[in-house]
N, C-alpha and C positions, 0 to 999 in steps of 0.2 A: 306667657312669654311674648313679650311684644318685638315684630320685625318692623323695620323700616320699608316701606311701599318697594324705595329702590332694592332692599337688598331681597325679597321674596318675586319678585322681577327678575333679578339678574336668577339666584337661585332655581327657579321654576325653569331657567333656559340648560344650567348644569345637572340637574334629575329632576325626578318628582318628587314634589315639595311637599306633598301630603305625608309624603313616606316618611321623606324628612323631616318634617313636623314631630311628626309621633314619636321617631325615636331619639329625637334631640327633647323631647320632652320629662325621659325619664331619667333617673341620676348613671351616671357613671359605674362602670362594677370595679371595685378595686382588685389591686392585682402586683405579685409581688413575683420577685426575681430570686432563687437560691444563690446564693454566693459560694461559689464552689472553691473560690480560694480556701474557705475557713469548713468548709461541711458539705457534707453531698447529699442530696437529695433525699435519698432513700436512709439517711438518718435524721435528717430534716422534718421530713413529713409527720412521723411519728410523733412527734415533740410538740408540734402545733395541734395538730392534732388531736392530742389527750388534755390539749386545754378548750379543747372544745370549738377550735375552726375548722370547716371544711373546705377542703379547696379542691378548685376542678381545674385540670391542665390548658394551659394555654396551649394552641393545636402550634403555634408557628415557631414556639420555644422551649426545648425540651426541661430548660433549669423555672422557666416560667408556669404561673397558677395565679387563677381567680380563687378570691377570696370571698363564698357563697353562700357564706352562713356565721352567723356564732352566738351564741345564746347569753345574753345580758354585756357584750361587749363590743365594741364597734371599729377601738382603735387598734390595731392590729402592730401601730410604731412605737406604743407603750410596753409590747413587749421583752423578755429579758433575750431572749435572741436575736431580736431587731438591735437591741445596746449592745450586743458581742457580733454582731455584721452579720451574723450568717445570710442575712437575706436584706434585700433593697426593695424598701415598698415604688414599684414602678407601671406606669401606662401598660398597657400590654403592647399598646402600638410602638410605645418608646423603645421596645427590645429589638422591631424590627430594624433601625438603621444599622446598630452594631454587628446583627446577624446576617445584613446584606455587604457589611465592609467584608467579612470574615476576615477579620485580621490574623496572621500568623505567628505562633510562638517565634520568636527572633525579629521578628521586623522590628520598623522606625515608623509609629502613627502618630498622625497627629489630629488630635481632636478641638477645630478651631473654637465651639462656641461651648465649653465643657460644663460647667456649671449645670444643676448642681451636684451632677458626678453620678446619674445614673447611668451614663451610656459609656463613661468613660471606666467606671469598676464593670460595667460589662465584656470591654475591651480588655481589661486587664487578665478575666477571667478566662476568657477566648485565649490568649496568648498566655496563659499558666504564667503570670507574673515575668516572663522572660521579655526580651525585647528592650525597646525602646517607646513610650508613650509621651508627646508634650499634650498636656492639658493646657489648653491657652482661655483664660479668661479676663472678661476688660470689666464688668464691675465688681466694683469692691465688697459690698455685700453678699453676691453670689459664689464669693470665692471663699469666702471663710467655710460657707457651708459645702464646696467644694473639698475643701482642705479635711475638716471633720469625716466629709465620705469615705475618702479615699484610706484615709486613717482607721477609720473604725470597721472600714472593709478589707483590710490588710494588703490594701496594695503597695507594691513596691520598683514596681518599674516605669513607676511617671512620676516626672517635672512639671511643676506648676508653673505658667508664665502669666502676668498681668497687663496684658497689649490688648490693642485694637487688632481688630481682625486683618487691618491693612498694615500695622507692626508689623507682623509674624513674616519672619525671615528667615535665612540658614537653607541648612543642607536638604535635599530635595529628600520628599519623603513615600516609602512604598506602597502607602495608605491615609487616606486624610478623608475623615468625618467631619463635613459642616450641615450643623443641624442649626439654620440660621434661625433670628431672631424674626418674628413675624407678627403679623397682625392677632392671630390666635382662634383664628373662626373657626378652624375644626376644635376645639375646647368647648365651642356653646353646646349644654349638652346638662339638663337639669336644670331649676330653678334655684340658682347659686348667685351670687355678688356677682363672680368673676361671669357669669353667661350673662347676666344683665349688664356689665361693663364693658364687655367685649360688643353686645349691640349695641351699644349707647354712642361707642367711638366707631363706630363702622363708618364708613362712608368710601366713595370712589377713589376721590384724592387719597385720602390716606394709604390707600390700596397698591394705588400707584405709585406713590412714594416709597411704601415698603419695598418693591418690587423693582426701583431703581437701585435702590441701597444692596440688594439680595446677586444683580447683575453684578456690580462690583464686588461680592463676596465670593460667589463664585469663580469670576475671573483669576482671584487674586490666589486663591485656591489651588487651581489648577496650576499655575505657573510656581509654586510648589510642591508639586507632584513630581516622580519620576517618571520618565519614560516607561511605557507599560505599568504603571502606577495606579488604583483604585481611588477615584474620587465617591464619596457618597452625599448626595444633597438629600435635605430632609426638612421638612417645617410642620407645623400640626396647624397649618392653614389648609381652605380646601379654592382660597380663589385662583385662578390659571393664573395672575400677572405676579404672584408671588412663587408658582411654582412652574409647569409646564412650561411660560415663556420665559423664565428666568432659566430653564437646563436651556431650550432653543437656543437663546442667546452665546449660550456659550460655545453651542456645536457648530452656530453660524460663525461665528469669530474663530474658534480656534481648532474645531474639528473634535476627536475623542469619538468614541463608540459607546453606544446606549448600551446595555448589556442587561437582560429581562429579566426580573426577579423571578425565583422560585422558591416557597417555602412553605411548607404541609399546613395543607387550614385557608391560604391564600390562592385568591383565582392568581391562574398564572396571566400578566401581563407581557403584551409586546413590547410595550416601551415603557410609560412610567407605573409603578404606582401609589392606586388615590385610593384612601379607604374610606369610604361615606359612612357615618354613622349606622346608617339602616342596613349595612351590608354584615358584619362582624359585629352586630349590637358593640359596638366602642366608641369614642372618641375619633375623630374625622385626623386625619394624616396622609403624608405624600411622602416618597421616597423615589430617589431618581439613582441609577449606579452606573457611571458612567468612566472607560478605561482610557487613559493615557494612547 
C-alpha cells in the first residue's frame, strides 16, 4: 500500500501510524443489518445459518452481525433473503449514525445525503415504518439504487426527493441525518481499487475543499432543523477539516449542543466520535450529534 510522504506526516500527528498501517492493511470484515420490518432476528439467523454462514454480533447494533465464515461462498447478496429484504448488506460503522439519530416512531426525518438507502431503511426500521422520512438524493444513479432499497426492504413511510443538499426546503424537521459526501479516507483499508484510489486522489487541497463544501452542508442542515431538533453529521473520512472543524463551524456560527454518543462496544466519547481502524478492527468513521 503505498502513502503519500504528506499524508503518513500528517497521519503519524493524528495516531500511530504503525498501528494504522497494519490494520488498514487487511480486508474489511463484512457485515449485515436484519431488516426487521420484513423478519426478526431470531428467525433470521437460523436460515443463514443452515446455509452455512456464521455470523458474530455487532456489539453497537442489536439487528446487526459480521459475517465470519462460510464455506465455498463469499457473496452473502446472492442470497434468496437478501432478494426478499430481510437483511441490508451494510458497514458496521454505517449502522452507527442512524442509531445515534434514534429517530422516533411518528416523527418527520429527514435524510439529506440518502443514497444508497442503507441508513435510511435503517431509519425506517427504527421508526416501525410510522412517521414521516424525506430521502433526499442529488445523483441520479445513486437514486435508482435508492429506490430498489427501499422497495425491496419494505419501506413505506419515505419520499424520495432528487435535490441538492442546498435545494432541500419545507417544514422544519424533528430529526435530520447528513452523512455528507467526503473524501473517503476512512475507506482505505485492504488492497482494493477503491484504497488505492482513494490514495491516489488524496492531497491537502482536496481535503480542504471537501471541507469547505461539508460547512455549507452543515449549515444548511441545521437551519432545517426544529427547535430542540436532532442534527446527526457523519462521513467515513478520518481527516479533522472534513469532520471536527466542520461540527466547530457550526457551534461557532450558530450555537446547538454537542450531545456525547453512547452505545455498547463503543468507547464513550465527550464530544465527537472518530473510529480508527485499529480501534474496532473496521473501516475509519466520525459521527457528531449535535441538538437544536
Amino acid at each position: 500500500m503505498q502513502f503519500k510522504p504528506a499524508f503518513v506526516k500528517k497521519y503519524s500527528q493524528l495516531t500511530d501510524f504503525e498501528t494504522y498501517q497494519k490494520a488498514v492493511a487487511t480486508f474489511p470484515r463484512k457485515s449485515i443489518r436484519v431488516n426487521t420490518l420484513k423478519i426478526s432476528v431470531k428467525k433470521l439467523l437460523p436460515l443463514l445459518q443452515a446455509q452455512g454462514w456464521a455470523l458474530e454480533h455487532v456489539p453497537w447494533c442489536t439487528e446487526g452481525f459480521y459475517i465470519t465464515h462460510h464455506e465455498g461462498r463469499r457473496d452473502i447478496g446472492h442470497t434468496r433473503e437478501h432478494e426478499q429484504g430481510y437483511f441490508f448488506a451494510q458497514k458496521s460503522v454505517s449502522m452507527i449514525p442512524s442509531l445515534a439519530l434514534d429517530p422516533q416512531p411518528g416523527e418527520k426525518v429527514l435524510d439529506l445525503c440518502a443514497a444508497p438507502g442503507g441508513k435510511t431503511t435503517h431509519l425506517a426500521a427504527l421508526m416501525n415504518n410510522t412517521g414521516t422520512i424525506i430521502a433526499n438524493e442529488h445523483d441520479s444513479y445513486r437514486i435508482n439504487a435508492l429506490n430498489i432499497n427501499l422497495e425491496r426492504c419494505g419501506v413505506m413511510n419515505t419520499t424520495v426527493t432528487k435535490k441538492s443538499v442546498f435545494e432541500v426546503e419545507g417544514d422544519l424537521f424533528d430529526k435530520i441525518l447528513l452523512d455528507a459526501p467526503c473524501s473517503g479516507s476512512g475507506l482505505i483499508k485492504g488492497e482494493t481499487q477503491r484504497t488505492r484510489n482513494t490514495l491516489k486522489m488524496w492531497n491537502p487541497q482536496y481535503i480542504k475543499g471537501m471541507g469547505r463544501v461539508q460547512k455549507r452542508m452543515i449549515m444548511h442542515a441545521y437551519h432545517l432543523l426544529k427547535k430542540g431538533g436532532t442534527l446527526v453529521y457523519s462521513t467515513c473520512s478520518l481527516e479533522p477539516e472534513e469532520n471536527e472543524q466542520v461540527v466547530d463551524h457550526l457551534l461557532e456560527k450558530e450555537g446547538g449542543k454537542l450531545i456525547p454518543l453512547s452505545l455498547p462496544g463503543l468507547k464513550k466519547e465527550k464530544r465527537y466520535l472518530r473510529i480508527w481502524p485499529q480501534d474496532y478492527d473496521t473501516e475509519g468513521f466520525f459521527v457528531a450529534k449535535i441538538k437544536k
